[in-house]
N, C-alpha and C positions, 0 to 999 in steps of 0.2 A: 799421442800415437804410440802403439807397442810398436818398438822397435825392431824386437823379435819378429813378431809375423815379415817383416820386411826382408829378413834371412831365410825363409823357409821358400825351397823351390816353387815355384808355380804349379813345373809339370811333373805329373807323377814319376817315379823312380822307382821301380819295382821289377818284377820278374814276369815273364813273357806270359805265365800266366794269370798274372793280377790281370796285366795291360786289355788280355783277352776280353776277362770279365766285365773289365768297366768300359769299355766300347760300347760309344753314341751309338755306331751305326751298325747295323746287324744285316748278314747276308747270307741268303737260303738258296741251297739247290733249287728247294720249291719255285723260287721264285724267278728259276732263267729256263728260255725256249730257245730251242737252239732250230734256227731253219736250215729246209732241206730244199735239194732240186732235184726233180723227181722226170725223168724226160722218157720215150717211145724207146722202144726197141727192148733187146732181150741181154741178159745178162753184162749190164755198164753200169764199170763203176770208173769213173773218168773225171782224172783230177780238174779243177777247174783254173788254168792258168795266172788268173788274177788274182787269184785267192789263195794262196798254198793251203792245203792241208784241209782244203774243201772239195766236194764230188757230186757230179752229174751219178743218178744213179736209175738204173731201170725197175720200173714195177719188182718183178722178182727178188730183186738186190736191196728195196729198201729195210728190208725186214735187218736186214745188217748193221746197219747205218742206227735203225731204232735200239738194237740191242746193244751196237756199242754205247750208245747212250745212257738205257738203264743201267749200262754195268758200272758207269762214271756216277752215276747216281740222279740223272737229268730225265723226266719223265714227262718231257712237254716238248712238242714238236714245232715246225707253221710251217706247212707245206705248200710253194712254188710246183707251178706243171709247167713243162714246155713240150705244147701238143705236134706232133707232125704237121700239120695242115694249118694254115690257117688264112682269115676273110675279114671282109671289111667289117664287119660285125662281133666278130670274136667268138663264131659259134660255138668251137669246144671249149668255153668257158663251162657251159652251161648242160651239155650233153651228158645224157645218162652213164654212158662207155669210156668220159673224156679222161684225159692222163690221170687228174686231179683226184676224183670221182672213184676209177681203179684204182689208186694208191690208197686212200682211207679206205675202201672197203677191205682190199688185202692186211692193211695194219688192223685194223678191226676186229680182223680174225685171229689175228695169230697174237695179237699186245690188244686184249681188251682193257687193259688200265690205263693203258699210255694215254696222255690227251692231247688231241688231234686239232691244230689250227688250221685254219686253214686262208689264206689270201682271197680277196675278192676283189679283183679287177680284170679288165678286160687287155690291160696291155700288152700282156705275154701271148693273146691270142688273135690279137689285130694283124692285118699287113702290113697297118699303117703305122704300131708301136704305140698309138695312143691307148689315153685309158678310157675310151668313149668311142661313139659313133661321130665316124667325124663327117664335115661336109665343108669343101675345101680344105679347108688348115683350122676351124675353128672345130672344138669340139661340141654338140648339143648334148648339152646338160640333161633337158628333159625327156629324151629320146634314149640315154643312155642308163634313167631309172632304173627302168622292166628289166636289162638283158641284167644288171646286177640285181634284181633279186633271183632274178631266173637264177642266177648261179649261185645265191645265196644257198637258197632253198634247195639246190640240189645237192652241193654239201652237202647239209643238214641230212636231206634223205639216204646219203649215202655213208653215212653216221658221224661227221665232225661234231667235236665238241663245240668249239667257237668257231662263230664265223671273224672276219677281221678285212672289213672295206680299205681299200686304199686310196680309192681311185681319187678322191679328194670334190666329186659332184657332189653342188649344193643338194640335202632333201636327200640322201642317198641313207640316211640312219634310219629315217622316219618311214622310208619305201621298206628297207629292206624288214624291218621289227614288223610292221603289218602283214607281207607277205609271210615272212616264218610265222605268224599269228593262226593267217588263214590256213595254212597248209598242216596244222597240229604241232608247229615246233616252237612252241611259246617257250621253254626250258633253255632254251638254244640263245649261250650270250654273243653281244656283239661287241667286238673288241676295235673302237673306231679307231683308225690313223685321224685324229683331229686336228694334230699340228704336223703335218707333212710340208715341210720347205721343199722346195726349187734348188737344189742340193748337186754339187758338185761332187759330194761323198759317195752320190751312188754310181757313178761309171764303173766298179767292178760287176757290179746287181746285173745291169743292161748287157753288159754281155755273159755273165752265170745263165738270166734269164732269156736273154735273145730280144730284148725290149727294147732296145733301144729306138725312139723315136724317128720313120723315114724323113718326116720332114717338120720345119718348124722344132719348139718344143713344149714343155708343162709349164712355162710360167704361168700360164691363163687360167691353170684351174690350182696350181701348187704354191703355197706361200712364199711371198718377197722375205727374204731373210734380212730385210730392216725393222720387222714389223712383230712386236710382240701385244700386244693389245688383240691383232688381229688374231692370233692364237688361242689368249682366253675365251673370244667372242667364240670363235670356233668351237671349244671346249664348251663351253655352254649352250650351245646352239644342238650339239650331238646328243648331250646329259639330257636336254629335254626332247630330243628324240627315242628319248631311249635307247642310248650306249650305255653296256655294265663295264666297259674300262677304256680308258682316252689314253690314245697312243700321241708322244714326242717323236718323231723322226725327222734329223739324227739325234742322237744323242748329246754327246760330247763338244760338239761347237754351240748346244743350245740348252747347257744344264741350267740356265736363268730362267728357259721356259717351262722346264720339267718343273723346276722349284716356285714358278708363276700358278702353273697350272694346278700343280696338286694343293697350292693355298687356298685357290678357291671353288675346290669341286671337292664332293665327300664319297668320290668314286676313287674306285684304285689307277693310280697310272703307269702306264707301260712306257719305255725307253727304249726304243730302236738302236742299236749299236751298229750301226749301216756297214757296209762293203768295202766302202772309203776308209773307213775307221780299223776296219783289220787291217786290209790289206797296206797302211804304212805301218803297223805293226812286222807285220812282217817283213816287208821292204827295211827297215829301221835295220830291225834285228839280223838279219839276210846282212846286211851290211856293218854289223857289227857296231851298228851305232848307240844301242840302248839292247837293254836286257829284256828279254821279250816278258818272259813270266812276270819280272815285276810293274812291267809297263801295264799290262793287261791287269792285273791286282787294284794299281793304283786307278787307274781309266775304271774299272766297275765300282772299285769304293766310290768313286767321286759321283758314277752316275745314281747311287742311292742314295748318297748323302745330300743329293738334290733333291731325295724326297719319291723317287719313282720306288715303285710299289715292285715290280716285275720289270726284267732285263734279257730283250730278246738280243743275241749275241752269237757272232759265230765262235767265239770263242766260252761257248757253254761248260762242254765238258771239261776243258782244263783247269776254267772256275773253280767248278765241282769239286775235282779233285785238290784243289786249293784251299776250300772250305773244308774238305775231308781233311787233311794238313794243317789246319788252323792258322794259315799264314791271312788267311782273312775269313771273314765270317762272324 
């Protein structure tokens, strides 16, 4: 045995910018969407209490919101609606005029490069807060197909780039790909939530969005978070419905499934950095407990170094500007 090698450091020892260069993991603006909530009424822009440094914003107002965006360098959206009205059904999911529908059109016009997500579920527009038509407390699956493609497709017509299912109903990738089929929106990708847990991270989201469930709740249709098999099955079950990218939701308590799921799908996968996941970021740091910026550095490295492809995050832009800094990227 040389004895020598046995002295020679392990880790590299060099200058900040060797360290840059030789970085496993690499991190793109390209590749973080920062979502918005988009709600009725004229000129709101209204902090969202759970969430610092996040905002309710009105039709008018979002054009604001987009441009602070491209100025941090983040050029990919996913738009939330919270409609005035709403029924047992979730009508203005799916309505030509609805909050959702207005918002992409106006971003449309004014940021034709921007790319426009867009959420498909019916929760935000329920009375009842589920993501289905419910009948008692159970949700029907198959009755709740049609009103998401309805709203698929109305997206799409009203020019989203992707569409991006949530709602977690069996068959709901395979409805929605046929209906954009039939209607001329074959180009039109779908971005599945595949692995969506039953998730205690989203109580900031439920009230951002006004979702939260009257009664009962989503374990029925949302995954048990003992269960990662179930997650692959799911991920494969969507790939052959034709999903062009499988979402992990959340993130961070489940980078084993991000780094599960992208082993064995040859599709790009997304990482949901959920509400829960800011908002003790914030708390933390509010309290002087941890340093926000470098929390938030460390917390996105680790979600790519799991292998996701794309990092939907409210903490987008700071990213951004972080990669523009080189403190990571």
């Amino acid at each position: 045995m040389n004895d020598g090698l046995l002295k020679r450091p392990r880790r590299l020892r060099s200058t900040p910018a060797m360290r840059r260069m030789v970085r496993e993991t690499r991190l793109s603006a390209d590749s973080l969407i920062w979502p918005l909530f988009v709600k009725e009424g004229q000129g709101i822009k209204t902090e969202i209490p759970s969430m610092p440094g996040q905002f309710h914003y009105s039709v008018d107002r979002l054009g604001e919101a987009v441009q602070t965006a491209l100025d941090a360098g983040v050029g990919r959206v996913l738009l939330f609606g919270l409609p005035q009205d709403k029924d047992e059904q979730g009508t203005g999911a799916w309505v030509d005029d609805g909050i959702v529908q207005r918002a992409i059109r106006e971003l449309r016009a004014h940021f034709p490069d921007v790319m426009i997500v867009t959420d498909v579920c019916l929760c935000e527009y329920t009375s009842h807060g589920h993501c289905g038509v419910l009948h008692g407390e159970t949700v029907d699956n198959d009755e709740t197909l049609p009103l998401l493609v309805r709203t698929a497709v109305s997206h799409a017509r009203a020019g989203a780039d992707v569409v991006a299912p949530s709602d977690m109903m069996d068959g709901r990738v395979a409805a929605i790909r046929q209906g954009l089929d039939q209607q001329g929106f074959s180009t039109t990708p779908i971005m599945s939530y595949a692995a969506k847990y039953a998730s205690a991270f989203y109580g900031p989201f439920r009230e951002a969005a006004d979702s939260a469930p009257a009664c009962g709740d989503r374990r029925g249709y949302q995954m048990d978070m003992h269960n990662h098999k179930e997650a692959l099955q799911e991920a494969l079950l969507d790939t052959q419905e034709g999903a062009d990218i499988l979402m992990v939701k959340p993130a961070l308590a489940y980078l084993d499934i991000i780094k599960e799921v992208a082993a064995h799908t040859l599709l790009p996968v997304a990482a949901y950095s959920v509400s829960g996941e800011y908002a003790m970021i914030k708390a933390a740091a509010a309290a002087k407990l941890i340093d926000e910026y470098q929390v938030m550095c460390e917390s996105a490295v680790s979600i790519f170094r799991a292998e996701a492809d794309i990092l939907i995050t409210y903490h987008a832009l700071e990213l951004a500007q972080a990669m523009q800094k080189g403190d990571i990227g």
